[in-house]
N, C-alpha and C positions, 0 to 999 in steps of 0.2 A: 556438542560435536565441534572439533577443528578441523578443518579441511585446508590446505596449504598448496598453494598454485606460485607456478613462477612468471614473474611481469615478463612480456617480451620487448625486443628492444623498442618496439613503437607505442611500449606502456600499454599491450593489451594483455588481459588475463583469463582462463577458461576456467568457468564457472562449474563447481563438480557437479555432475549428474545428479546426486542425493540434493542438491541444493538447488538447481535448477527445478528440477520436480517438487521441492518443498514449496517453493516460491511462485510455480507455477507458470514456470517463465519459457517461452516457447519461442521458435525464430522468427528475431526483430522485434520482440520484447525491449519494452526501455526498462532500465533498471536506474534505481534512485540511490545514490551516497549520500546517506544525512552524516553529518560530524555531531556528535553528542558533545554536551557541556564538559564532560569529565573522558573527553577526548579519544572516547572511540566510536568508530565508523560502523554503521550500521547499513548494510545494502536490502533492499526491498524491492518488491514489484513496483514502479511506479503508477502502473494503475490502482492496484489497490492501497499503496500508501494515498493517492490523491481521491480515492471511494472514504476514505477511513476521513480525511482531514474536511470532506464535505459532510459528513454524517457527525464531527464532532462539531462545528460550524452550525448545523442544526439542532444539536441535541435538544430538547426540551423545549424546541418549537409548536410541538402539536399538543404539549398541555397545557403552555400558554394562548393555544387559540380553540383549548377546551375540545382539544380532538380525541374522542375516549378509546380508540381501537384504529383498526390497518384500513376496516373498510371506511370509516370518517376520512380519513388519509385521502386515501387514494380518492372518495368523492370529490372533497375539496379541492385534489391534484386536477380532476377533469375538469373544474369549473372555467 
């Protein structure tokens, strides 16, 4: 999908509807501009950009502390 908006003069842009609702972005939503290495700009929800980058942060935590399932998880979480 391309969707093509115009900057206005104080640099702001409105986000399409199709894309707002993909992103799940509602008012007063923060949105995130990453710059990729091969130079394009990627916009995200910034909460769930910042959900995603604490769940990879974690990855592979709970089998290193031999946690076999959701509900070991979550025990361990109330301790």
């Amino acid at each position: 999908m391309v969707e093509v908006t115009k900057v206005s003069s104080k640099g702001q842009v409105t986000i399409p509807l199709e894309l707002r609702r993909y992103l799940k972005l509602t008012e007063g939503s923060k949105v995130a501009f990453v710059l990729e290495d091969d130079g394009r700009v990627v916009i995200a929800n910034s909460s769930m950009l910042a959900l995603k980058e604490v769940q990879s942060a974690f990855a592979g935590e709970a089998e290193r502390l031999g946690l076999r399932d959701e509900s070991e998880v979550a025990a361990f979480l109330k301790k």
